[in-house]
Every structure is written in structure tokens, then in C-alpha cells.
Backbone as JSON Lines, residues from 0, in Angstrom:
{"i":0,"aa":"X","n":[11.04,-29.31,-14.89],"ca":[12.07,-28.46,-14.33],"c":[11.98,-28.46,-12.82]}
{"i":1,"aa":"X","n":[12.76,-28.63,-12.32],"ca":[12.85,-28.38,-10.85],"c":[12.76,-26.67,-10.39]}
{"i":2,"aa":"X","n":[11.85,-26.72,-9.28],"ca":[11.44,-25.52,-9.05],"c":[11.83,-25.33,-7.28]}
{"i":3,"aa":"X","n":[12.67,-24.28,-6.87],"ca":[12.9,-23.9,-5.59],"c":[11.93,-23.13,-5.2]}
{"i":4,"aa":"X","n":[11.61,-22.74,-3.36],"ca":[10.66,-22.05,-3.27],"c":[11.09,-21.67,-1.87]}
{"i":5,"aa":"X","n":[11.77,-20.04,-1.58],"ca":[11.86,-19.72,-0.49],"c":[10.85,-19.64,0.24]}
{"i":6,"aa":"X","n":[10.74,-20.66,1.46],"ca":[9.46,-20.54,2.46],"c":[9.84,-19.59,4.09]}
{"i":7,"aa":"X","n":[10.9,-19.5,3.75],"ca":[11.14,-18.88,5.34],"c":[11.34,-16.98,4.67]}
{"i":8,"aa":"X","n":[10.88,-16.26,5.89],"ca":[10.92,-15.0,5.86],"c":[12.57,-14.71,6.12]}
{"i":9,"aa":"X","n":[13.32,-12.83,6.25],"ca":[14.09,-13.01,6.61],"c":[14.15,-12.63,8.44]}
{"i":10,"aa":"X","n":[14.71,-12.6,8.9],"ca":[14.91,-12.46,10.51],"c":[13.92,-11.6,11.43]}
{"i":11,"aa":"X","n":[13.42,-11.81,11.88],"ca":[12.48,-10.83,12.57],"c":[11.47,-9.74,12.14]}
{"i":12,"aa":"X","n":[11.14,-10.5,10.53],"ca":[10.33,-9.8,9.66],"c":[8.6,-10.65,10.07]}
{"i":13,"aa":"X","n":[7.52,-9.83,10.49],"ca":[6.5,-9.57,10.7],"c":[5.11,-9.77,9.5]}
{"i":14,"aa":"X","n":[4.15,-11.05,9.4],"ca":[3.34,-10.31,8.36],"c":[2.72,-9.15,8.39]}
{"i":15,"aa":"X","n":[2.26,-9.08,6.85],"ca":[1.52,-7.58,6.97],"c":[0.42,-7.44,7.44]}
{"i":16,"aa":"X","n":[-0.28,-6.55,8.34],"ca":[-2.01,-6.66,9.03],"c":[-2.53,-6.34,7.67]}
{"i":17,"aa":"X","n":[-3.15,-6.93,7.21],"ca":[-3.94,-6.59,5.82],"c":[-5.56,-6.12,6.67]}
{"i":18,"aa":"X","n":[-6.04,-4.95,6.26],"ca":[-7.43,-4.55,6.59],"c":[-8.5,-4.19,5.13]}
{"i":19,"aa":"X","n":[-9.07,-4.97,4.78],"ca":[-10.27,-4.4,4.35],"c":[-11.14,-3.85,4.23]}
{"i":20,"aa":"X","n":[-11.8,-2.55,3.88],"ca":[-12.67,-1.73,5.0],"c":[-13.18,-0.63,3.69]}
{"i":21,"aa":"X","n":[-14.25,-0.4,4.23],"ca":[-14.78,0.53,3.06],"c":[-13.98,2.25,3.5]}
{"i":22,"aa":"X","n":[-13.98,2.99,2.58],"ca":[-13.46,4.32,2.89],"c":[-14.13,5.27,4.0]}
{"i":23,"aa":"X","n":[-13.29,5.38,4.88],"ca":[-13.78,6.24,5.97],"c":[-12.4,7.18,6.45]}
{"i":24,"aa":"X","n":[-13.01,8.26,6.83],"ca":[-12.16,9.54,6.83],"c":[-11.03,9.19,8.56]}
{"i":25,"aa":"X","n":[-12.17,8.77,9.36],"ca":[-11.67,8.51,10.43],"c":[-10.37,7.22,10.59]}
{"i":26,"aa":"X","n":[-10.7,6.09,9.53],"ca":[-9.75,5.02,9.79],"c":[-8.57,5.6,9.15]}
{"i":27,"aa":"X","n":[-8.95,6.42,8.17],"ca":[-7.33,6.75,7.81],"c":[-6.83,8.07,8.74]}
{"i":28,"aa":"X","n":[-7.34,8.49,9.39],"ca":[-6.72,9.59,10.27],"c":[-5.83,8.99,11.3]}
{"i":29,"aa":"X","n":[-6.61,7.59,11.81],"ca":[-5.94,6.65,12.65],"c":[-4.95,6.5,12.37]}
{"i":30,"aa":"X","n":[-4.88,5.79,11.73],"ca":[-3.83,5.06,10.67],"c":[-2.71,5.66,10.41]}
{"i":31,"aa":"X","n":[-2.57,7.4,9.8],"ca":[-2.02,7.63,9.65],"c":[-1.34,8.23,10.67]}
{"i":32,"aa":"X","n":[-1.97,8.46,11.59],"ca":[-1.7,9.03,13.12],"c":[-0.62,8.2,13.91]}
{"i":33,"aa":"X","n":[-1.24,6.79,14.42],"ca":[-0.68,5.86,14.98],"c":[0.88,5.3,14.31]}
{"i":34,"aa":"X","n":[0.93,5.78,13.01],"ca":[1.93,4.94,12.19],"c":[2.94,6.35,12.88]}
{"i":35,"aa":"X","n":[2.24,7.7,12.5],"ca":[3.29,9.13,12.84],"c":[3.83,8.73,14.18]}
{"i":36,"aa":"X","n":[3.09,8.7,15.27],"ca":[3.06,8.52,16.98],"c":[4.41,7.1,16.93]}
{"i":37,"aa":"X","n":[4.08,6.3,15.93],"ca":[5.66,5.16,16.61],"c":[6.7,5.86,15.85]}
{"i":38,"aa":"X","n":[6.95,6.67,15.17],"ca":[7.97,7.13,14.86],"c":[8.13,6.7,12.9]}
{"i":39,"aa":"X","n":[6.81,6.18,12.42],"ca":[6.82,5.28,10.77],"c":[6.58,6.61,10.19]}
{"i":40,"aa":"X","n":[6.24,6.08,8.88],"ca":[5.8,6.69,7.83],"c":[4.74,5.97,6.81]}
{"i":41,"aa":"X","n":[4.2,7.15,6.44],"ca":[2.65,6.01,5.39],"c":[2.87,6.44,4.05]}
{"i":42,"aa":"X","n":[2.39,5.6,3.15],"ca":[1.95,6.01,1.78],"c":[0.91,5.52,2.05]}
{"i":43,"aa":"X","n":[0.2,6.89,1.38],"ca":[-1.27,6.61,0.43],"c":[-1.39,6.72,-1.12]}
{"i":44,"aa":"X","n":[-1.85,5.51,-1.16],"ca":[-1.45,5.43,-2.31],"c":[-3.03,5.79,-3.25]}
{"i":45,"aa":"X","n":[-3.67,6.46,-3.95],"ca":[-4.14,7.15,-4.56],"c":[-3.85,7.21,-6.35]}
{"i":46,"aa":"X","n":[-4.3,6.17,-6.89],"ca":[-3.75,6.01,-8.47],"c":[-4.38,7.05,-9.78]}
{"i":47,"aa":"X","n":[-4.85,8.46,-9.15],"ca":[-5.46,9.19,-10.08],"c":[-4.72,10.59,-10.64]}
{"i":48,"aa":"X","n":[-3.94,11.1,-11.08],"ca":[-2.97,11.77,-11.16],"c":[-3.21,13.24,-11.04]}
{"i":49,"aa":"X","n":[-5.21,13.45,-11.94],"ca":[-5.64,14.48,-12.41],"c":[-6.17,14.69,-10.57]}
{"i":50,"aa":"X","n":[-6.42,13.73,-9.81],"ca":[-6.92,14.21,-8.46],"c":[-6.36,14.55,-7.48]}
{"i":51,"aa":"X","n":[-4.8,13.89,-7.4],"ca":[-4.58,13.57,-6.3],"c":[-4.27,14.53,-5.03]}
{"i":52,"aa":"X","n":[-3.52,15.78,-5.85],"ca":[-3.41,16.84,-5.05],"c":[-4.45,17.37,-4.24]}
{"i":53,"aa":"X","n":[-5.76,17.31,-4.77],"ca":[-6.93,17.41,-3.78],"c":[-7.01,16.39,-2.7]}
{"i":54,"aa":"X","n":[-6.87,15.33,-3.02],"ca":[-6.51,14.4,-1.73],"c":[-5.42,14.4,-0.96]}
{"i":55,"aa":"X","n":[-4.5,15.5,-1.27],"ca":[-3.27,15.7,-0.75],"c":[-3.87,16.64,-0.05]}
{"i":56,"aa":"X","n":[-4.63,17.37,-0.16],"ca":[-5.02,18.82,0.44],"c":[-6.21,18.25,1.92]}
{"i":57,"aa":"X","n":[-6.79,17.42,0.88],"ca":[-7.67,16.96,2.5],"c":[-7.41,16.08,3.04]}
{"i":58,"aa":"X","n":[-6.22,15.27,2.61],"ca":[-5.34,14.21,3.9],"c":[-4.8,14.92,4.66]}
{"i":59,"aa":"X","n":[-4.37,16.64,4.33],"ca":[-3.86,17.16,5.61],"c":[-4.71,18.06,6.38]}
{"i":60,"aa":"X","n":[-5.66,18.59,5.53],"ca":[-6.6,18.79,6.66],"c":[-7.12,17.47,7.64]}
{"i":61,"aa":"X","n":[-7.54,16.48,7.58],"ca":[-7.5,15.79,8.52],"c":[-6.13,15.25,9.73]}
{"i":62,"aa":"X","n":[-5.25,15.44,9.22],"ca":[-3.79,15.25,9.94],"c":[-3.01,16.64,9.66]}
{"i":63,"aa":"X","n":[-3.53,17.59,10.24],"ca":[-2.36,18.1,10.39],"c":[-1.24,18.64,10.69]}
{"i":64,"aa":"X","n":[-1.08,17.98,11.24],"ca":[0.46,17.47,12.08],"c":[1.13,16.45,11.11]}
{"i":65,"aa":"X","n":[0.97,16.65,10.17],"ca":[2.17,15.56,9.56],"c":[2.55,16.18,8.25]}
{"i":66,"aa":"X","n":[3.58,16.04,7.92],"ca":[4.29,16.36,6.97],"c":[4.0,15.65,5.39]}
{"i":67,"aa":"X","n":[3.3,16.16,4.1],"ca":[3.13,14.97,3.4],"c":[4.05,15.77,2.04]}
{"i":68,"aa":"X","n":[3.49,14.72,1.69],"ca":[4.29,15.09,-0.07],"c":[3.74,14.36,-1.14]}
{"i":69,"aa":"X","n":[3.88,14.78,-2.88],"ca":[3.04,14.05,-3.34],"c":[4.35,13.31,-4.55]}
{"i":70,"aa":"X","n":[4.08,12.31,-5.28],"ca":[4.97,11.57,-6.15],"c":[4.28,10.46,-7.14]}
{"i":71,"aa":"X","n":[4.34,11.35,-8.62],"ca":[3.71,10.56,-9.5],"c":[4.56,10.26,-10.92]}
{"i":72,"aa":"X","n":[4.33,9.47,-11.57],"ca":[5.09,9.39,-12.99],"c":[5.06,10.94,-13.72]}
{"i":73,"aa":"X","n":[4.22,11.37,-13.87],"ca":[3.92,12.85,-14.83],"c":[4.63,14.04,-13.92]}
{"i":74,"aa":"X","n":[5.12,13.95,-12.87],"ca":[6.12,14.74,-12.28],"c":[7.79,14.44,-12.86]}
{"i":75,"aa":"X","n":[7.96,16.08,-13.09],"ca":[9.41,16.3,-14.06],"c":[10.19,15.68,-12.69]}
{"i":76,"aa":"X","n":[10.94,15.0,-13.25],"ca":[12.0,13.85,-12.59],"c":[13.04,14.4,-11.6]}
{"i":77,"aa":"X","n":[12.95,15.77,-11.27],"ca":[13.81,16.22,-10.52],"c":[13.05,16.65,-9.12]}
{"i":78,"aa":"X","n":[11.82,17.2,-9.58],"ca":[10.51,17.12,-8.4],"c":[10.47,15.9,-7.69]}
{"i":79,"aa":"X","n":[9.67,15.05,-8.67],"ca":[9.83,13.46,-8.0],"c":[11.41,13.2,-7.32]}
{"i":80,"aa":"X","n":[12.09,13.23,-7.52],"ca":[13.43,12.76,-6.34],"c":[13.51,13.48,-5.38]}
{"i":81,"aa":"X","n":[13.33,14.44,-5.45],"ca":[13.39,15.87,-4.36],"c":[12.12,14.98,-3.4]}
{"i":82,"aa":"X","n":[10.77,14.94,-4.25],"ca":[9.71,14.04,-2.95],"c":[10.29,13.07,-2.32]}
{"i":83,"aa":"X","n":[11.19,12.19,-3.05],"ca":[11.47,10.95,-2.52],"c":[12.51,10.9,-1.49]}
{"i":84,"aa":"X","n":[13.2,12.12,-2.15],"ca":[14.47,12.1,-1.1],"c":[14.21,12.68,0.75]}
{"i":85,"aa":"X","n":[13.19,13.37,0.19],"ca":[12.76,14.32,1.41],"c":[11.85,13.13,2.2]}
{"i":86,"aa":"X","n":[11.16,12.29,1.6],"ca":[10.04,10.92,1.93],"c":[11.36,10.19,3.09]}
{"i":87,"aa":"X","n":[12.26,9.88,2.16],"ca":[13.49,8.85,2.15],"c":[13.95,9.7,3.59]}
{"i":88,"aa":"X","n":[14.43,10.6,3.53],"ca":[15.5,11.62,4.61],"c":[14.44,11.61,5.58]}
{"i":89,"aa":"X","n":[13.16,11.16,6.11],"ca":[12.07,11.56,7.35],"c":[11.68,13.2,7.45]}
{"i":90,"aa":"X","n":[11.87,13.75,6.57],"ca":[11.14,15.17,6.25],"c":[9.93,15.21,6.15]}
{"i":91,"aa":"X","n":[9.14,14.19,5.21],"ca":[7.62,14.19,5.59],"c":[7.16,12.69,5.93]}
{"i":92,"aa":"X","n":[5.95,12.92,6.5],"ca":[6.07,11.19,7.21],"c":[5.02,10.6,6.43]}
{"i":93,"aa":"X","n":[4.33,11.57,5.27],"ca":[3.37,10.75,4.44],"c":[3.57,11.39,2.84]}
{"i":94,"aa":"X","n":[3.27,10.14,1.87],"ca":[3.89,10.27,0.84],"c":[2.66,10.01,-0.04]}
{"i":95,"aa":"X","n":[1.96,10.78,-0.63],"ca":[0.79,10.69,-1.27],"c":[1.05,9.94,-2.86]}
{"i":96,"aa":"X","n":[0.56,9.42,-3.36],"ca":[1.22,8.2,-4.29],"c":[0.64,7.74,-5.52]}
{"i":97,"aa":"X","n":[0.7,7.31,-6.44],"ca":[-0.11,6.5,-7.45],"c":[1.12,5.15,-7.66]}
{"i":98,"aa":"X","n":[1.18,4.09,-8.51],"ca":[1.67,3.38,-8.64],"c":[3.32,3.11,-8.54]}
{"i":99,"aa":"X","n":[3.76,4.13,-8.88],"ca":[4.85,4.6,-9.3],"c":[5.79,3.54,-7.81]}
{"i":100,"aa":"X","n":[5.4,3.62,-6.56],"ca":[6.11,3.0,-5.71],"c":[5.88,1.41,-5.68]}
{"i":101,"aa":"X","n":[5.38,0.85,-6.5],"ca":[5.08,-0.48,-6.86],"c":[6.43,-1.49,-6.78]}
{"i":102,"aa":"X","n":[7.22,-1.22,-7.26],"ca":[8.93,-1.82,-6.54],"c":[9.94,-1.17,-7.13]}
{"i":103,"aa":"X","n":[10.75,-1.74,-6.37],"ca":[12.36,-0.98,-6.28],"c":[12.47,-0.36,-5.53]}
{"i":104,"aa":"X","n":[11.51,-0.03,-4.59],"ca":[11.49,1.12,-2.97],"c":[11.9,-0.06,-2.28]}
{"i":105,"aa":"X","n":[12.94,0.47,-1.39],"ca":[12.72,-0.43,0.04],"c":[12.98,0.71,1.25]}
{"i":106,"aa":"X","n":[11.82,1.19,1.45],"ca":[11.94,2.41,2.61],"c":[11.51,1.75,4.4]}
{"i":107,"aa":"X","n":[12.58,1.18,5.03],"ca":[12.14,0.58,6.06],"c":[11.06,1.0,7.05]}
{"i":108,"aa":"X","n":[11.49,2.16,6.88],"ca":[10.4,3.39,7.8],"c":[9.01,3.52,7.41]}
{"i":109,"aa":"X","n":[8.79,3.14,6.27],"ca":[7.48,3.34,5.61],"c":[6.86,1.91,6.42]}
{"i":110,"aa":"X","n":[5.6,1.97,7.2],"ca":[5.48,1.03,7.83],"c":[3.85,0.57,7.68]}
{"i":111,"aa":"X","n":[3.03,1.74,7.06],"ca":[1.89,1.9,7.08],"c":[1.6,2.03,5.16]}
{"i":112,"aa":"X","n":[0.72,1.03,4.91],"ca":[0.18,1.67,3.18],"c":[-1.12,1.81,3.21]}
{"i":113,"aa":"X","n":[-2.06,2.96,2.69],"ca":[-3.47,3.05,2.54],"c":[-3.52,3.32,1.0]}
{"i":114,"aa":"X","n":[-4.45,1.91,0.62],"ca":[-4.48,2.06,-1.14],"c":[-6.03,1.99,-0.78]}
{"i":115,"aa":"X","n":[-6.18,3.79,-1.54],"ca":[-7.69,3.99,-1.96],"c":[-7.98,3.54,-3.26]}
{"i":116,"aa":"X","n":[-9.22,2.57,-3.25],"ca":[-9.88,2.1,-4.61],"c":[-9.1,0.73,-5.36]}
{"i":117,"aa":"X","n":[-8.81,0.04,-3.51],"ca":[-8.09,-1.42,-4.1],"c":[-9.24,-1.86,-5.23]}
{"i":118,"aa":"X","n":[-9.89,-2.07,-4.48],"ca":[-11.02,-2.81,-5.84],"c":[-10.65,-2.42,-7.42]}
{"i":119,"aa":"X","n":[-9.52,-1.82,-7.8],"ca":[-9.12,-1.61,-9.28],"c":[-7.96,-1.96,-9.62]}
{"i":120,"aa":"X","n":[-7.3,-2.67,-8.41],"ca":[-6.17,-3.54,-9.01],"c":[-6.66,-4.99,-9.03]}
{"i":121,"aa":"X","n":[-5.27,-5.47,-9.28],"ca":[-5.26,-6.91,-9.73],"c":[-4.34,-7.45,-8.39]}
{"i":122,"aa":"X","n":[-4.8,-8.61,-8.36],"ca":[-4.21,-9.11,-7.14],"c":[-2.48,-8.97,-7.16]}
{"i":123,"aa":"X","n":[-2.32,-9.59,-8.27],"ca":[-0.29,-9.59,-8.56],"c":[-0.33,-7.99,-7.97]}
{"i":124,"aa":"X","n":[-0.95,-6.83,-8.64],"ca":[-0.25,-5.56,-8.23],"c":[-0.44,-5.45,-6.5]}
{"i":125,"aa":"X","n":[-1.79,-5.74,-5.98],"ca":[-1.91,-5.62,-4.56],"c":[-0.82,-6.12,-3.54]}
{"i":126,"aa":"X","n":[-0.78,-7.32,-3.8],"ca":[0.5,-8.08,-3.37],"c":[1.63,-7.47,-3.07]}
{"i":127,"aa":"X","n":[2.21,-6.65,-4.76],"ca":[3.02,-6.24,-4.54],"c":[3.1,-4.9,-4.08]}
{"i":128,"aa":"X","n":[2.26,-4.13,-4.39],"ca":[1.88,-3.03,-3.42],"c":[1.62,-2.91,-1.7]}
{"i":129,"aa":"X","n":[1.59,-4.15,-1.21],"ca":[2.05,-4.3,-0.15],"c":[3.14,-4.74,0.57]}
{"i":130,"aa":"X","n":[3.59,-5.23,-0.26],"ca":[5.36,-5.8,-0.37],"c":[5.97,-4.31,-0.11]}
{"i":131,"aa":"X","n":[5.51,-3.07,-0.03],"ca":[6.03,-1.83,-0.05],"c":[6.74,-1.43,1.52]}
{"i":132,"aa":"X","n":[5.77,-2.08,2.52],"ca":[5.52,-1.74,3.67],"c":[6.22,-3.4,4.38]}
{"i":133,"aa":"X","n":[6.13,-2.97,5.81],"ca":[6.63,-4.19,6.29],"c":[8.41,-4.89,5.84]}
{"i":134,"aa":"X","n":[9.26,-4.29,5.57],"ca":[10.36,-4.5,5.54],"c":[11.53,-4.17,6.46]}
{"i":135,"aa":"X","n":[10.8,-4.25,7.73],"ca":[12.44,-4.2,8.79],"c":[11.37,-4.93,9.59]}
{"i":136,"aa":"X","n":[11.49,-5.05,11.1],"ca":[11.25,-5.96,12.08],"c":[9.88,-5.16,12.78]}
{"i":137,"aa":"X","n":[9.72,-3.84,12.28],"ca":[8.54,-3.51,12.72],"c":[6.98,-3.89,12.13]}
{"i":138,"aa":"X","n":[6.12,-4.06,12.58],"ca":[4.7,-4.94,12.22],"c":[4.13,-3.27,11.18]}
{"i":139,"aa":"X","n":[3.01,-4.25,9.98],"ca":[3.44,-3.39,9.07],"c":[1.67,-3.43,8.55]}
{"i":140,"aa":"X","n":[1.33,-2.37,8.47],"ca":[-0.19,-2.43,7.97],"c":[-0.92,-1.85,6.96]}
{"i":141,"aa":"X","n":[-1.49,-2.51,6.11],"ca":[-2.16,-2.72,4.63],"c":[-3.65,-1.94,4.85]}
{"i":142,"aa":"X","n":[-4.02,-0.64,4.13],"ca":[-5.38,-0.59,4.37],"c":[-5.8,-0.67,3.23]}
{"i":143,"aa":"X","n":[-6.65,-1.67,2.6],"ca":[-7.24,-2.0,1.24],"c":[-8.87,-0.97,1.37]}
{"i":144,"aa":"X","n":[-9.01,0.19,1.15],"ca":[-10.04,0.7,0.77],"c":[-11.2,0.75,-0.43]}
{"i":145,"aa":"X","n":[-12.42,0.29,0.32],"ca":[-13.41,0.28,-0.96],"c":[-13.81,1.25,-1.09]}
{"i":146,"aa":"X","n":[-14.93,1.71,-2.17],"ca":[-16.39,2.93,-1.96],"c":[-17.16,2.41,-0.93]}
{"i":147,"aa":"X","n":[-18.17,3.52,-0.39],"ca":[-18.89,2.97,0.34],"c":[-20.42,2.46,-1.0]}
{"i":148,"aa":"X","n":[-21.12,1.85,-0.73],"ca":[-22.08,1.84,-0.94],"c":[-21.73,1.09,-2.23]}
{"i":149,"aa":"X","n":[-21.12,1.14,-2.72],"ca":[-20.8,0.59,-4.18],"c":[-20.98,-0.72,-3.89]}
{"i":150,"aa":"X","n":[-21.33,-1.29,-5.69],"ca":[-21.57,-2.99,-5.33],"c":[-20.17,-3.27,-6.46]}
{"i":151,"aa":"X","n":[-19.15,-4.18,-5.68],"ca":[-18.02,-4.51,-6.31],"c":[-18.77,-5.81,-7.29]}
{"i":152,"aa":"X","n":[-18.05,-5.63,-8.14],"ca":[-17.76,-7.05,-8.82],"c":[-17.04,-8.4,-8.09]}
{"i":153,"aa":"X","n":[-17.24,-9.53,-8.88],"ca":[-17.4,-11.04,-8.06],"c":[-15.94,-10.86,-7.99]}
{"i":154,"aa":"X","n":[-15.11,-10.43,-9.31],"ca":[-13.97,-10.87,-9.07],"c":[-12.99,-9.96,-8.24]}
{"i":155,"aa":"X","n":[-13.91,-8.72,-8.22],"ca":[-12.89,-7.41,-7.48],"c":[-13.19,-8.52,-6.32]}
{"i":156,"aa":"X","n":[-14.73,-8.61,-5.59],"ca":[-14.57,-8.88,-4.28],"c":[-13.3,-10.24,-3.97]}
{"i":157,"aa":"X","n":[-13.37,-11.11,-4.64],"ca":[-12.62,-12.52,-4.84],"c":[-10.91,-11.91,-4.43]}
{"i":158,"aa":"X","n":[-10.1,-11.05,-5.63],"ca":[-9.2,-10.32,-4.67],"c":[-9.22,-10.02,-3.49]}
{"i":159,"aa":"X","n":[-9.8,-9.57,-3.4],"ca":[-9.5,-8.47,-1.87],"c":[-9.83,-9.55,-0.88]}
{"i":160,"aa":"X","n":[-10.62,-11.02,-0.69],"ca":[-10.79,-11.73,-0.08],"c":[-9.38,-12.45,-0.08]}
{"i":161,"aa":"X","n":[-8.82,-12.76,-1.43],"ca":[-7.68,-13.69,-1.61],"c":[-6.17,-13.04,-0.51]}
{"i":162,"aa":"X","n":[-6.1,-11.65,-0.93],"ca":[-5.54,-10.59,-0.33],"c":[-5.34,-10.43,1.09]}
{"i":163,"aa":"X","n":[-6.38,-10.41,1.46],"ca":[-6.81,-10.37,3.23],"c":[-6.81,-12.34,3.81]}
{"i":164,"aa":"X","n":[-6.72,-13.16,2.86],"ca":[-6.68,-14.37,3.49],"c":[-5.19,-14.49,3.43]}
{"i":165,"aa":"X","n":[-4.22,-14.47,2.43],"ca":[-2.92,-14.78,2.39],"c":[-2.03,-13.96,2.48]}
{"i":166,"aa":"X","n":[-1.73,-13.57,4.04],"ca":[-0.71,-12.83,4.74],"c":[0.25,-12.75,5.14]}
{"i":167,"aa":"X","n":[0.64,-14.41,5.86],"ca":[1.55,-14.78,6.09],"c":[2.95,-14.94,5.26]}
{"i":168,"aa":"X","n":[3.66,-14.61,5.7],"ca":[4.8,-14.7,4.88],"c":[5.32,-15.83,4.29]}
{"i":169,"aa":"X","n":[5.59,-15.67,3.0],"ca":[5.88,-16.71,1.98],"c":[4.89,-17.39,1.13]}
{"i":170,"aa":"X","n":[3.96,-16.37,1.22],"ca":[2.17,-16.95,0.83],"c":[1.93,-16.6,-0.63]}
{"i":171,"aa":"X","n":[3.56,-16.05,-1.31],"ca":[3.01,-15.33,-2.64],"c":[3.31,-16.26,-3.36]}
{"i":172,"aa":"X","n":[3.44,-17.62,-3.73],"ca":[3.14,-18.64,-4.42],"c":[1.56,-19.09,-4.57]}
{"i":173,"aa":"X","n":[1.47,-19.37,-3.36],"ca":[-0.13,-19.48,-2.85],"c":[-1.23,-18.44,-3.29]}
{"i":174,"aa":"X","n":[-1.23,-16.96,-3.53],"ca":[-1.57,-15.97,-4.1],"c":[-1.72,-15.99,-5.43]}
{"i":175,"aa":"X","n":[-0.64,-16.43,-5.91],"ca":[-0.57,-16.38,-7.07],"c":[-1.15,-17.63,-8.14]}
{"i":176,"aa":"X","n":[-1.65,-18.54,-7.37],"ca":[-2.11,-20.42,-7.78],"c":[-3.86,-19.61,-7.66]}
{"i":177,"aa":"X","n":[-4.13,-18.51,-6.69],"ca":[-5.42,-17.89,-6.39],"c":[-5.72,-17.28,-7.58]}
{"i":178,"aa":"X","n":[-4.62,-16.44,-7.81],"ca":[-5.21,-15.16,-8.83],"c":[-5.57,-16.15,-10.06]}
{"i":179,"aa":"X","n":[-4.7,-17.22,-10.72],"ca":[-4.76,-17.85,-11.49],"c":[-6.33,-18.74,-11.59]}
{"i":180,"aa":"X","n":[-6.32,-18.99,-10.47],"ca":[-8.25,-19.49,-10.51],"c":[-8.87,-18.46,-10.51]}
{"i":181,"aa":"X","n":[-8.81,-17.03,-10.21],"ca":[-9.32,-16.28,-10.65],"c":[-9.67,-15.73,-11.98]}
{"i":182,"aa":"X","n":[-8.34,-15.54,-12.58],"ca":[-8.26,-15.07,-13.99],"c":[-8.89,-15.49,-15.03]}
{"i":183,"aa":"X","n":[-8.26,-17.0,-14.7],"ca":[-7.94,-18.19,-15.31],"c":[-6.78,-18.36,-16.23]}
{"i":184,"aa":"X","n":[-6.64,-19.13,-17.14],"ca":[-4.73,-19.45,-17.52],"c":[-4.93,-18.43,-19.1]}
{"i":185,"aa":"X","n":[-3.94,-18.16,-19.48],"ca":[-3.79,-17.46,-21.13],"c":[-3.66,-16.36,-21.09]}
């Protein structure tokens, strides 16, 4: 079968800074700071449902000056839009998260993603969990957070290496030929 393969980005679209970095209170204060200060917005993305509100509580004690909000599947569906809309409308500039924003968002403003406890996805989801961010002409930044002290597995670490090597735009063919030597086929 003949196979096409868009290699060009679209117009003045930016790769994503992908950072790797073990969890520290300070890089995400940055982070989320610097993204507030140009005028963006962040998701943190946080995949634990029973926790997250506590991490909602001490992401703003460390920032607070920023407006956040939280948005998960197990939220009655009228809550969740109300977060999104208010996310969407620049009412709060950080959007506390579990999977749920994985696609079908295209929030240009959202410019910044911090996924705590990458080491528990799979590369396809990382990918596309960064596909979240970086969609208008502004430069767009990925914080892949580990544990500290923890010893990852060969293949967690192998992601997050594959992840942080293939940035450039149009690299998700290439990503994906990775994960596959990772996995392996079946």
C-alpha cells in the first residue's frame, strides 16, 4: 500500500521543549509562573482522581497568584464544562488534570504541560499528551516528571529517553517505529 507522510509542520508552529526532571516543587512553581508572566496557561496533568484535589490545594499554595481549576472523567458533566469553559474563557490559567485532556482539546493558550508520574504512561499516550500544548506560534513546554529517588524500570526509562530525543516536529512516525522496538510487535 502506498503510504503518505506529512513531514512539514503548520506555519510558525515551534517544537515542544520536552524536560525530563525528577519532581521538584520549585521547577514547577517556575514553570507555572513563567508560562502565567507571558500571558499562557498550564495543565498539570496529575492521573489520580482519589488525589488530585490535594494537589490542587498545594499547587496553589505554591502559586498563588494563579487561578486553577480541576477536570476529571468522574466529574458530573456539567462541572467538567463549567472547568473547561472557564480553562477555555482565561478565567483560570491552570487546569489541574488526569487524562481526560488527551485529545480533542485544541486550547492555543495552553502553552505549558506538567505530567506528574510520566514514568506510567506509554509513549503513544506521552506523545500525545504533549500534542496538548504547543499549538499556535508560541514555543511550548513539556515537563515529564519522575519520583525522586525511585529506580524506574528499563522500559519506563527507554520512554522518557525516546520522548525527550524526538521533538522535532513531524517525529511521530519516528516515535512510534521507537515505541514498537520497545514493546515489540502483537
Amino acid at each position: 500500500r502506498d503510504m503518505s507522510t506529512i513531514m512539514t509542520a503548520p506555519l510558525a508552529r515551534l517544537p515542544v521543549q520536552t524536560v525530563v526532571a525528577q519532581y521538584d516543587e520549585e521547577l514547577i512553581r517556575n514553570a507555572i509562573r513563567r508560562e502565567i508572566q507571558r500571558g499562557g496557561q498550564v495543565f498539570y496533568l496529575h492521573n489520580r482522581v482519589q488525589s488530585i484535589e490535594q494537589v490542587c490545594a498545594r499547587l496553589k499554595g505554591l502559586v498563588p497568584e494563579a487561578g486553577f481549576d480541576i477536570g476529571h472523567g468522574q466529574m458530573a458533566e456539567h462541572d467538567l464544562e463549567a472547568a473547561f469553559v472557564r480553562f477555555l474563557g482565561g478565567q483560570t490559567q491552570v487546569l489541574v488534570c488526569t487524562t481526560i485532556i488527551e485529545s480533542g482539546l485544541d486550547i492555543p493558550n495552553a502553552n505549558t504541560i506538567i505530567i506528574d508520574r510520566a514514568d506510567r504512561f506509554g509513549l503513544a499516550e506521552l506523545y500525545q499528551l504533549r500534542g496538548r500544548v504547543g499549538r499556535y506560534h508560541r514555543q511550548a513546554y513539556a515537563y515529564l516528571l519522575i519520583p525522586r529517588h525511585a529506580a524506574l524500570q528499563d522500559t519506563a526509562r527507554e520512554r522518557l529517553g525516546a520522548i525527550r530525543k524526538y521533538t522535532q516536529l513531524g517525529s511521530g512516525f519516528r516515535l512510534a517505529m521507537r515505541d514498537l522496538q520497545i514493546r515489540g510487535a502483537g
